[in-house]
Each structure stands twice: as C-alpha cells, then as structure tokens.
MOPAC internal coordinates of N, CA, C and O (Angstrom, degrees):
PM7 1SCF
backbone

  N    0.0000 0     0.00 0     0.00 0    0    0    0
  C    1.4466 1     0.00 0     0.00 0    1    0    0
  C    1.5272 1   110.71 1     0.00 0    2    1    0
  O    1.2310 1   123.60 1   159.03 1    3    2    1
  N    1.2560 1   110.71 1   -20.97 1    3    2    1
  C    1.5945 1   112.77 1   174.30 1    5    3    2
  C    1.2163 1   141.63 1   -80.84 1    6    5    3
  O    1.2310 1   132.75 1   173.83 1    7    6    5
  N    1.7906 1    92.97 1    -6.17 1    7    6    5
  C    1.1442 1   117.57 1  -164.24 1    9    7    6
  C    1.9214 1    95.43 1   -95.06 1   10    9    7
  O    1.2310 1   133.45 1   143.84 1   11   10    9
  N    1.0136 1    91.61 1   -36.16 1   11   10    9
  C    2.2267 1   104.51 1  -179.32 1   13   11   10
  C    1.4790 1    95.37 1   -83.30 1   14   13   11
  O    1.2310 1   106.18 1   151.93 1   15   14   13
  N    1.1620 1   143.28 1   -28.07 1   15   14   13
  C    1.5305 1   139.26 1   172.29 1   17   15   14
  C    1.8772 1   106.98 1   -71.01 1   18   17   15
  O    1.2310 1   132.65 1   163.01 1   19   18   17
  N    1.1886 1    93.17 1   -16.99 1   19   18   17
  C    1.9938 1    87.17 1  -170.37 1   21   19   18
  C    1.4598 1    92.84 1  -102.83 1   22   21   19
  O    1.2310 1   121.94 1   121.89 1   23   22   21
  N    1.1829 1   113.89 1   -58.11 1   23   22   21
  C    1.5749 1   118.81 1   167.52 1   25   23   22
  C    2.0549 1   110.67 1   -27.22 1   26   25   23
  O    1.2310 1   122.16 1    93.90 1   27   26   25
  N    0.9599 1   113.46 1   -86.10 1   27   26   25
  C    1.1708 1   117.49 1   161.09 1   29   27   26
  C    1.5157 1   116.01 1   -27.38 1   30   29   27
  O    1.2310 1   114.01 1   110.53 1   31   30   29
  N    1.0376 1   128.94 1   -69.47 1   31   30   29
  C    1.5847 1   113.05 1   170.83 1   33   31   30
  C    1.2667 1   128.59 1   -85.33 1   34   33   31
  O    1.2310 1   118.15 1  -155.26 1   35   34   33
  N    0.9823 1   121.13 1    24.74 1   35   34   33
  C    2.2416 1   155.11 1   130.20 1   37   35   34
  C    1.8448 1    87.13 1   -50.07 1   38   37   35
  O    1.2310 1   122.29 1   105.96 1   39   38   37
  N    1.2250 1   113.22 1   -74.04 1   39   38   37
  C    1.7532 1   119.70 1  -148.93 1   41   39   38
  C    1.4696 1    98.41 1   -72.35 1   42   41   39
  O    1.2310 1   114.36 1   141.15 1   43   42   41
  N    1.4788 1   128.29 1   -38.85 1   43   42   41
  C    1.2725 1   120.05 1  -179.02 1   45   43   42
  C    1.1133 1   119.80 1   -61.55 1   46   45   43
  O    1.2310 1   117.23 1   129.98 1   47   46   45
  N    1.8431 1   122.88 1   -50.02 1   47   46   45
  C    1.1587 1   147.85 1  -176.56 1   49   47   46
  C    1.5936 1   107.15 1   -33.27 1   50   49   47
  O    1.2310 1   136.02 1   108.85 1   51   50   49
  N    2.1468 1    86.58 1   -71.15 1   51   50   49
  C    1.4958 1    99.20 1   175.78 1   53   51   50
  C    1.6077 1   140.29 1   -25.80 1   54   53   51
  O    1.2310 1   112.03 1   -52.47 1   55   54   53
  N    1.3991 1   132.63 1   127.53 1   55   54   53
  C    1.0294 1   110.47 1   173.45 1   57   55   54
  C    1.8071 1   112.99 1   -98.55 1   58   57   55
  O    1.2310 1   116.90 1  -170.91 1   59   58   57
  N    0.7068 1   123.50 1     9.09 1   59   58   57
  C    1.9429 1   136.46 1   162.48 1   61   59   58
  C    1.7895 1    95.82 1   -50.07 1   62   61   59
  O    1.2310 1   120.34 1   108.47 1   63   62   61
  N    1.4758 1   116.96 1   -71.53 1   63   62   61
  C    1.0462 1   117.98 1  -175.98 1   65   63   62
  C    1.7009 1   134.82 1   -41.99 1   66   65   63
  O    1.2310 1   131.67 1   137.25 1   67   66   65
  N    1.1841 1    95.07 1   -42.75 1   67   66   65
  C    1.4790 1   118.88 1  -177.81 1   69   67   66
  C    1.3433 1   115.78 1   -64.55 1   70   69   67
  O    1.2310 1   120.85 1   132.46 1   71   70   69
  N    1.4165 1   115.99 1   -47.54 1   71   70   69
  C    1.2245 1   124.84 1  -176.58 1   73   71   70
  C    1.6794 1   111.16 1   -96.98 1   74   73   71
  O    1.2310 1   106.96 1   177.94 1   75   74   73
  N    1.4877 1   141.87 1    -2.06 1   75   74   73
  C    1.2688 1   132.34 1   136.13 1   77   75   74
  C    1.5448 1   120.17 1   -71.80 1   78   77   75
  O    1.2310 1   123.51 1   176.39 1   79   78   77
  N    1.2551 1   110.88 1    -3.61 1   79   78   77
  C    1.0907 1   107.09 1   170.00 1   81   79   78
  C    1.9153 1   116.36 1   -96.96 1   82   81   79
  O    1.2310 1   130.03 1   144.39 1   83   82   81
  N    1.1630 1    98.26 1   -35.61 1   83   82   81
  C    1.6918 1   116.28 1   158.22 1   85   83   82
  C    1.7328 1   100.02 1   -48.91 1   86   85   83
  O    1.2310 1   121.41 1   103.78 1   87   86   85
  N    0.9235 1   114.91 1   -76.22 1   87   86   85
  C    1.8087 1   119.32 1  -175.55 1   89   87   86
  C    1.3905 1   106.19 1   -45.55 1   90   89   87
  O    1.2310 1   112.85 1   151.67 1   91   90   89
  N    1.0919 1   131.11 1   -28.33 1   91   90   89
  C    1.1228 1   116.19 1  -150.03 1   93   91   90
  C    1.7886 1   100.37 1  -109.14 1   94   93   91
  O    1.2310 1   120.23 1   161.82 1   95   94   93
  N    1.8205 1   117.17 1   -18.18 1   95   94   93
  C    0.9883 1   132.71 1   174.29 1   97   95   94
  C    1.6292 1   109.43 1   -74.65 1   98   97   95
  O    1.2310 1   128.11 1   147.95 1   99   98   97
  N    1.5765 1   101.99 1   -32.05 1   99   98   97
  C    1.9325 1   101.35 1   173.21 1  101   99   98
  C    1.8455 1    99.22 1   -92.52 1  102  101   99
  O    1.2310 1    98.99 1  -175.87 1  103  102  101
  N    1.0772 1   155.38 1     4.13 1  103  102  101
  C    1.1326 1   166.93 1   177.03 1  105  103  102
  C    1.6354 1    86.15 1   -91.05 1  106  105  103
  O    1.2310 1   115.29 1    79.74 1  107  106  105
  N    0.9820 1   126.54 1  -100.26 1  107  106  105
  C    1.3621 1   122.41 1   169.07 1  109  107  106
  C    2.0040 1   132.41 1    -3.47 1  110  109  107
  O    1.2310 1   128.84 1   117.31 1  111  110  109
  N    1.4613 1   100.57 1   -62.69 1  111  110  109
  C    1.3955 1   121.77 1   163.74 1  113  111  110
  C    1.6386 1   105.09 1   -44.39 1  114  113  111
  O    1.2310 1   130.98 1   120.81 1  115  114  113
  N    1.3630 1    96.42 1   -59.19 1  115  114  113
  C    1.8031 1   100.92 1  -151.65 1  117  115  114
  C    1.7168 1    86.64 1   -58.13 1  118  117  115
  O    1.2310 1   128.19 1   138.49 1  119  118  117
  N    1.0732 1   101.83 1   -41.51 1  119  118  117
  C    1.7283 1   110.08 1  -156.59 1  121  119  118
  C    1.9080 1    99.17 1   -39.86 1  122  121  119
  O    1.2310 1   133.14 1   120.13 1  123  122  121
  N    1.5426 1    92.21 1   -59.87 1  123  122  121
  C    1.5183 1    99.53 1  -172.84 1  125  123  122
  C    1.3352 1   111.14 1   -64.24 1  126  125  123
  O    1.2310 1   105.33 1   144.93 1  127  126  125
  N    1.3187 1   144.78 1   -35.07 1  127  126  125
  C    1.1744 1   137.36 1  -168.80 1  129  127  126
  C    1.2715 1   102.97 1   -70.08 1  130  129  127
  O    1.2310 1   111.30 1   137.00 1  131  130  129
  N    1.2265 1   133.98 1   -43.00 1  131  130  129
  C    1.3610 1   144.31 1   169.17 1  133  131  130
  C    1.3426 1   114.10 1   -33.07 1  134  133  131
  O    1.2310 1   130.00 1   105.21 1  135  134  133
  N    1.3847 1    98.32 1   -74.79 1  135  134  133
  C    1.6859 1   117.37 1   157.26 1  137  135  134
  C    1.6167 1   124.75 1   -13.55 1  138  137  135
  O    1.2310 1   132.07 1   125.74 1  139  138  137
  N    1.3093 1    94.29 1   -54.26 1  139  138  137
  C    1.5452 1   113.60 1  -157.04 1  141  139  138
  C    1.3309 1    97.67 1  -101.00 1  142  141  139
  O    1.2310 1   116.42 1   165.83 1  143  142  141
  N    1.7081 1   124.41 1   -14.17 1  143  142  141
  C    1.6345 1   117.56 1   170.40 1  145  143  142
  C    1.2928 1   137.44 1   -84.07 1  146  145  143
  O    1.2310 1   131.93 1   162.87 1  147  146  145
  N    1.8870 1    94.58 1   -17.13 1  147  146  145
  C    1.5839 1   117.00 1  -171.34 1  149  147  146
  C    1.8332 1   101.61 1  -111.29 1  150  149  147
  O    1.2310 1   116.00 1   167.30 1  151  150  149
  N    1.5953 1   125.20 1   -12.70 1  151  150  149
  C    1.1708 1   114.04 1   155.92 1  153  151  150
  C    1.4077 1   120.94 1   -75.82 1  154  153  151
  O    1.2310 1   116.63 1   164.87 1  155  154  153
  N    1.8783 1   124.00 1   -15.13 1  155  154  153
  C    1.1012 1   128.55 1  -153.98 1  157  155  154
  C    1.1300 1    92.58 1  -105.52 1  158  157  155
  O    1.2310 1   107.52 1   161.11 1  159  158  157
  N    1.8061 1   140.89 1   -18.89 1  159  158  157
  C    1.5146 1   151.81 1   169.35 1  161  159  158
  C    1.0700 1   108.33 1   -78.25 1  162  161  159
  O    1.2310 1   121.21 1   135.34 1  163  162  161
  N    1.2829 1   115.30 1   -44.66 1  163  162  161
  C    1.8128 1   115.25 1   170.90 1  165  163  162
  C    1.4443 1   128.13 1   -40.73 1  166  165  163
  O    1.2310 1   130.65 1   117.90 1  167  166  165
  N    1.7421 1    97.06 1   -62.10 1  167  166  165
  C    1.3945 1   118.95 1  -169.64 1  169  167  166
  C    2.1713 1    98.54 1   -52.69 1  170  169  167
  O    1.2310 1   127.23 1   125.89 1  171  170  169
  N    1.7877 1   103.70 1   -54.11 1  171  170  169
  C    1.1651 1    99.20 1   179.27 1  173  171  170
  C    1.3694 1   128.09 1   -54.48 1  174  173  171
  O    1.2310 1   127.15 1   152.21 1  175  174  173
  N    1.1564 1   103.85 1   -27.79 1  175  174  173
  C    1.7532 1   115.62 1  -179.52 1  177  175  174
  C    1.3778 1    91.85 1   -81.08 1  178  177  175
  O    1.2310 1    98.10 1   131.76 1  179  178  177
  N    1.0725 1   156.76 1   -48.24 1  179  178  177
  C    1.4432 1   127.59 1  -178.18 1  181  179  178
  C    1.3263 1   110.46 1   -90.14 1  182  181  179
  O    1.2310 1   106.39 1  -149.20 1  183  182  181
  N    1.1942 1   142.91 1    30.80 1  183  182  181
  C    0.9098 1   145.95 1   150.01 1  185  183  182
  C    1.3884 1   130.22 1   -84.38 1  186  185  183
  O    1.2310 1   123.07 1   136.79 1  187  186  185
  N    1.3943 1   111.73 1   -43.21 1  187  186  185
  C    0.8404 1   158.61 1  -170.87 1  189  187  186
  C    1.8304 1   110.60 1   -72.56 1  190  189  187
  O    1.2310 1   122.40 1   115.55 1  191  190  189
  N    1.3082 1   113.01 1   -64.45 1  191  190  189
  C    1.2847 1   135.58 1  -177.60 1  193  191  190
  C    1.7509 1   109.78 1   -75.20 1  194  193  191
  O    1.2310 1   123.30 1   168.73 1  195  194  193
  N    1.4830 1   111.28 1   -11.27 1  195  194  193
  C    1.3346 1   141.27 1  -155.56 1  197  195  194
  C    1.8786 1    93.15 1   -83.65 1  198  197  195
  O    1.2310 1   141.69 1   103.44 1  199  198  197
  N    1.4361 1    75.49 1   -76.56 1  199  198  197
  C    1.7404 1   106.74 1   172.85 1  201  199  198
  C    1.5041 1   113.86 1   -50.71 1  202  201  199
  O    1.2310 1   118.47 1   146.90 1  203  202  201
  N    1.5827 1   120.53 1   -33.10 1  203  202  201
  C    1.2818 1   105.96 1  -178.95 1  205  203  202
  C    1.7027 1   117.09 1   -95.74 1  206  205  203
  O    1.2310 1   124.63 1   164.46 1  207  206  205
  N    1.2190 1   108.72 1   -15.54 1  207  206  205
  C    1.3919 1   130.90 1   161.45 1  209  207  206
  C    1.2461 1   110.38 1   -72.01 1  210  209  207
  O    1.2310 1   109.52 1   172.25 1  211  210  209
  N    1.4193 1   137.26 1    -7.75 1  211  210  209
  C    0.9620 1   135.49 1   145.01 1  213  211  210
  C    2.1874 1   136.11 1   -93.10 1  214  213  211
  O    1.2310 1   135.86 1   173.34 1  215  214  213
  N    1.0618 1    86.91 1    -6.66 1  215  214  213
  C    1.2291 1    80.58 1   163.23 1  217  215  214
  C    1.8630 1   111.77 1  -106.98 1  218  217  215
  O    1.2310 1   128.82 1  -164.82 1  219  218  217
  N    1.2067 1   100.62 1    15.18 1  219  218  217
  C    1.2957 1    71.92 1  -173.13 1  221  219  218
  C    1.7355 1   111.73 1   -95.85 1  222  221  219
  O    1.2310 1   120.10 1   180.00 1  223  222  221

C-alpha cells in the first residue's frame, strides 16, 4: 500500500501531469466552440437561403 501512496504523490508532484491535463482541458474548449460556431453558421445559412428561396 506504500508503494501506490508514493506513486501517487510521484503524479501530483510531477509537472508532466498537470499540464496534459491543462492541454487537454483547452483541446476540449476549442472542440466546443467549434461546435457551437458551425451549428450557429448553419442555422443562419438556412435561414437565410430559406428566405431567399423564398422570394424568389
């Protein structure tokens, strides 16, 4: 058991850990904004294309 208690405060200590976990929290972010820029361009583009297909 002493051996997973030292181990474990090896990983905290570390700074490797911290910062793939940092990367991976803005990896994450970008993901959604992305997400949320090309459903929010979409919606306008068919809206958009909706309206002009309709007047014609």
């Amino acid at each position: 058991m002493s051996k997973f208690i030292a181990a474990a405060r090896r990983l905290v200590v570390r700074e490797e850990g911290a910062t793939m976990v940092e990367y991976g929290l803005m990896v994450a972010l970008i993901a959604v904004v992305c997400v949320t820029a090309v459903t929010l361009v979409g919606t306008n583009l068919r809206t958009m294309f909706t309206s002009i297909a309709g007047s014609i």
